[in-house]
C-alpha positions, 0 to 999 in steps of 0.5 A: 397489491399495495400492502409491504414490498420488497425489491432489489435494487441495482444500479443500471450498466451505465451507472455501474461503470461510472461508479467503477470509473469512480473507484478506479481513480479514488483508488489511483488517488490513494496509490499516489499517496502512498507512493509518496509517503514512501518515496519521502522516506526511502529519500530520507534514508538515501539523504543521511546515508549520502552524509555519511559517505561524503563525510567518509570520503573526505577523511580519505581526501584529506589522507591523500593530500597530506601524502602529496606533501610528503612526496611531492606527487599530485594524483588525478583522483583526488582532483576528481575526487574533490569535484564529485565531493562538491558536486554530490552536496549541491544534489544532495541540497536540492534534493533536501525538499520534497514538497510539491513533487509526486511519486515520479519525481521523487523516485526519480530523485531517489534513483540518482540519489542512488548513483550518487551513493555507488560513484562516491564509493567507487571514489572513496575505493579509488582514492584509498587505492591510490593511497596505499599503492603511493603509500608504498612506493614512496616507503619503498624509495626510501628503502631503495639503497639498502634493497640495492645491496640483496642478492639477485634471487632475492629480487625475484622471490620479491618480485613474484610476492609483489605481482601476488599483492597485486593480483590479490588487490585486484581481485578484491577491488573487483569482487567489491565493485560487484557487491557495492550494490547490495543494500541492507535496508532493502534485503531479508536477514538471510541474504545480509548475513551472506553478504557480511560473511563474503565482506569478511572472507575478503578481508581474511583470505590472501590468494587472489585464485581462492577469490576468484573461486570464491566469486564464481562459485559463491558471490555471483550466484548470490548476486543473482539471488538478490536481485531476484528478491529485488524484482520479487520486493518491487512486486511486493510493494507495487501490490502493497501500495494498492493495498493500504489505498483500499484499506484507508477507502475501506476503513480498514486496519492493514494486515501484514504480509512477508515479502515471498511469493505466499505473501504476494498470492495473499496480498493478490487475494485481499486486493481482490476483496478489497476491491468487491467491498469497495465497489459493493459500499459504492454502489449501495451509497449510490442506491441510498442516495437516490432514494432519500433523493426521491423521497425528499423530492416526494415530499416524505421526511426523514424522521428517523433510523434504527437497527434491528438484529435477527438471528442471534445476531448474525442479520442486521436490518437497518430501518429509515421512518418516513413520515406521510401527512399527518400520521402516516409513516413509512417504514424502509428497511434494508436487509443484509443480501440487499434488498430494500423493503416498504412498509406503510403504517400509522405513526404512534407513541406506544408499540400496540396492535390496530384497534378495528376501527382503525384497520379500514384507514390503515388499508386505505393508506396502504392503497394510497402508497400504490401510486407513490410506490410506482413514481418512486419506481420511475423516478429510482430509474431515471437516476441509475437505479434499476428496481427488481419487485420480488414481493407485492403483499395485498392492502390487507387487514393483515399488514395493517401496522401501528408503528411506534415512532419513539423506537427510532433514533431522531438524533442522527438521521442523514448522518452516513449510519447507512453507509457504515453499515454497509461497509459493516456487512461488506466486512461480515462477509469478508471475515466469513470468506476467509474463515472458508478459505482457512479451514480449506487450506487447514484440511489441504495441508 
């Protein structure tokens, strides 16, 4: 039996764990990367907005100290105010570079970058509080004797109107520390709309009670809403991340996804494919490698490759030409489901049939092949690879081949055209699963 064969070629249980082992880091490699591309920006982001506020809360200071020279009073939050302000621009400084730092080091500085932002406005509320409520009293001193001279009931109509102001502001300075944590740049249009409609009624609405219904009712079911969407978006992303790194191995254009519970079940689904491509390319790149490796060392060069399509296209059959001593070749072929196919022939010029004078040669090179084919077996498992004979044709005058060396391209033999082709075929089939599983969602709607 030594005419063509075909096997299918595999890799041993220690090698296949070794080549996921493989996959696993390269894809922790690509997460990593992108965690920090996006850690980089998100820190831009927090790093400008930070400028913003400490610009905002120093025109608040500088309000506060003109109002200490009117009326001669000194206040404890502007001093602390200053402090935070100087403190904040030292972090807001050191955390300006990021080279050098991975994705921990990064969110981490991104998360106090974070606090920074809250305290500054808890600040920046506090001192134009303090502001207005000093504002107010050093007016008031200044009415004092014309006050002095109103009626009692006067004072007490006055009195309730002021506990109401005050009532009211305390209800809005808490109802404003509760959304100071909402941030736009990490929310979907809906729940900013909401927001800025609550921003809006708090500044329209003049009874501390309605607020207070406002807030129960309304703002912190919406607060639990948002951070809801907060933990559906940090499942998002983390799946993502793991997303675009299989996509870049993989050479493949990203998709986009809505940030939903849909939209993490797709990301889930493309993942896992993702995956199946990548540890298909890896272990068929592996196989590959192992037996130009074993033909090199069998003393057969690599003269040339070429594609064959069948099936109006649909099947791919990529061919490598091996040349054996003077004029014999081999041709290896792979097919689509993975199978590896040998043929020997004699190499020519011209596409033409055996004439019978040669066909006796021919068969003895076929025979010849036998106790290479065989070597080849051994030497493929020694390296990892297991090899499953599915077909030993007889040396026949049937399978006597000429084969025409000019259809083969010599210009980029060695040069991954293999690998390409796998990841091609990976694609393929990865392009027809989803078509399956559209017409399955079409007919279940």
């Amino acid at each position: 039996m030594s005419g063509p064969k075909s096997a299918d070629y595999g890799l041993s249980a220690a090698e296949r764990a070794r080549i996921a082992e493989q996959q696993r880091l390269e894809r922790e490699r690509r997460e990593e990367e992108r965690r920090v591309q996006l850690e980089k920006e998100a820190k831009e982001d927090l790093l400008e907005r930070l400028r913003l506020h400490l610009s905002g809360t120093e025109k608040e200071v500088t309000k506060m100290e003109k109002l200490e020279q009117r009326t001669g009073s000194s206040y404890d939050v502007l001093e602390e105010t200053k402090r935070t302000i100087s403190r904040l621009k030292d972090q807001a400084k050191a955390a300006e570079s990021s080279e050098g730092k991975n994705s921990s080091q990064l969110h981490a500085e991104n998360e106090e970058l974070r606090k920074a932002l809250n305290l500054l406005a808890t600040k920046t509320e506090e001192c134009f509080t303090t502001s207005s409520q000093a504002a107010k009293e050093f007016h008031e001193q200044l009415d004092k004797t014309i006050e002095c001279g109103f009626v009692l009931s006067y004072n007490t109509v006055k009195a309730a109107k002021d506990e109401k102001e005050r009532e009211l502001k305390k209800e809005i300075q808490r109802i404003n520390r509760l959304l100071s944590g909402f941030d736009p740049a990490d929310m979907p249009e809906r729940l900013i709309k909401k927001f800025q409609k609550f921003k809006k009624q708090l500044e329209e609405e003049k009874d501390a009670d309605n607020l207070k219904d406002l807030c129960t009712l309304f703002i912190e079911p919406f607060l639990d809403e948002c951070e809801a969407y907060r933990e559906l978006r940090r499942r998002f992303e983390t799946l993502l991340v793991t997303y675009y790194a299989l996509c870049r191995i993989n050479n493949i254009v990203p998709e986009k996804f809505e940030c939903s519970e849909k939209g993490i079940a797709a990301l889930e689904a493309q993942i896992s494919e993702l995956e199946e491509i990548d540890l298909e390319v890896r272990e068929a790149e592996k196989i590959y490698e192992a037996l130009e490796k074993v033909m090199a060392e069998m003393g057969y060069d690599l003269y040339g490759e070429r594609d064959t399509v069948k099936n109006g296209g649909k099947r791919i059959i990529h061919h490598q030409l091996y040349t054996i001593g003077e004029d014999t070749v081999l041709d290896v072929y792979f097919e689509d489901n993975g199978q590896i196919s040998m043929q020997v022939g004699k190499g020519d010029d011209l596409d033409r049939q055996p004439m019978e004078a040669e066909i006796p040669r021919l068969i003895e090179m076929m025979k010849s092949f036998c106790g290479d084919y065989s070597k080849i077996e051994e030497r493929l498992k020694e390296l990892g690879i297991e090899v499953n004979c599915k077909s030993r044709k007889p040396a026949t005058k049937e399978y006597a081949q000429i084969i025409n060396k000019k259809d083969y391209n010599t210009s980029q033999k060695g040069q991954g055209t293999q690998k390409e082709a796998t990841q091609e075929r990976a694609k393929g089939r990865r392009a027809a699963k989803k078509g399956q599983a559209a017409k399955k969602y079409m007919h279940a709607e």
